[in-house]
N, C-alpha and C positions, 0 to 999 in steps of 0.2 A: 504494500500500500504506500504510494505516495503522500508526502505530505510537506508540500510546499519544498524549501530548501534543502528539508531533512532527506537525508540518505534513505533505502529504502532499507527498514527492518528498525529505524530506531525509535520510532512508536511500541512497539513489542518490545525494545531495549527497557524503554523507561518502565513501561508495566511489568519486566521482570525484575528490572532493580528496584522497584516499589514493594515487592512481594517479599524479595530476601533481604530489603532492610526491614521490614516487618515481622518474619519471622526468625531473623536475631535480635530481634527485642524481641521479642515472647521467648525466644531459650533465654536469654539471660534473666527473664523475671521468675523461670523456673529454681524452683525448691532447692537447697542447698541438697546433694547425693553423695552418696559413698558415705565411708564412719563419719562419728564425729570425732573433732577435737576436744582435747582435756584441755588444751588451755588456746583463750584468744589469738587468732590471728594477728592483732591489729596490737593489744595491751600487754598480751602474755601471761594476763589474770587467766584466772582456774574457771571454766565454764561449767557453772551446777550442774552436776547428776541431771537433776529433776529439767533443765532446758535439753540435753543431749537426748534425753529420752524420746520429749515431747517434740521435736525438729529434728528427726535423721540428717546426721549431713552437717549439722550446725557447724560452723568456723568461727563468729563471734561472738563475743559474751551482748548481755545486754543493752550496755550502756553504748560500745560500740558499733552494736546493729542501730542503734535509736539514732544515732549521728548520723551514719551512712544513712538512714531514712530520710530523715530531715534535710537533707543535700538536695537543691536540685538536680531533679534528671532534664536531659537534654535529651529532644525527641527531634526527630527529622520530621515528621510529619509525613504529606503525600507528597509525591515527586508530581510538582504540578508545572516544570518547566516546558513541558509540550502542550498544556492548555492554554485555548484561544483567551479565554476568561482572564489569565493571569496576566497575558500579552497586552487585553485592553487598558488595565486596568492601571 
């Protein structure tokens, strides 16, 4: 498909870079896997029994998850460089 200047195939380009930066942000919001750690990643404090139980996988203790949460995340959004919309606009 043509589409003006663009080469032919990179309308299907941008819809597939749209999709796999999409689904590495949903792996990465996936659940901590494999053991857990005894002690924090980040502080190298002792991660309570009772969190490693309840989170497979856990790598940080509490106070250090609660930071990383409060962080903005930075999202790409939609790849909308090949829309007309964006071009008028």
């Amino acid at each position: 498909m043509a589409g003006g200047w663009a080469r032919d195939g990179a309308v299907e380009e941008q819809i597939e870079a749209s999709i796999n930066d999409e689904l590495k942000r949903m792996q990465a919001r996936r659940g901590p896997v494999g053991e857990s750690a005894t002690h924090c990643a980040e502080c190298d404090e002792e991660i309570p029994e009772k969190r490693r139980a309840a989170i497979p996988g856990v790598k940080l203790c509490v106070e250090c998850q609660q930071g990383r949460d409060a962080r903005p995340q930075m999202r790409g959004g939609f790849n909308r460089r090949g829309s007309k919309d964006s071009q008028l606009r």
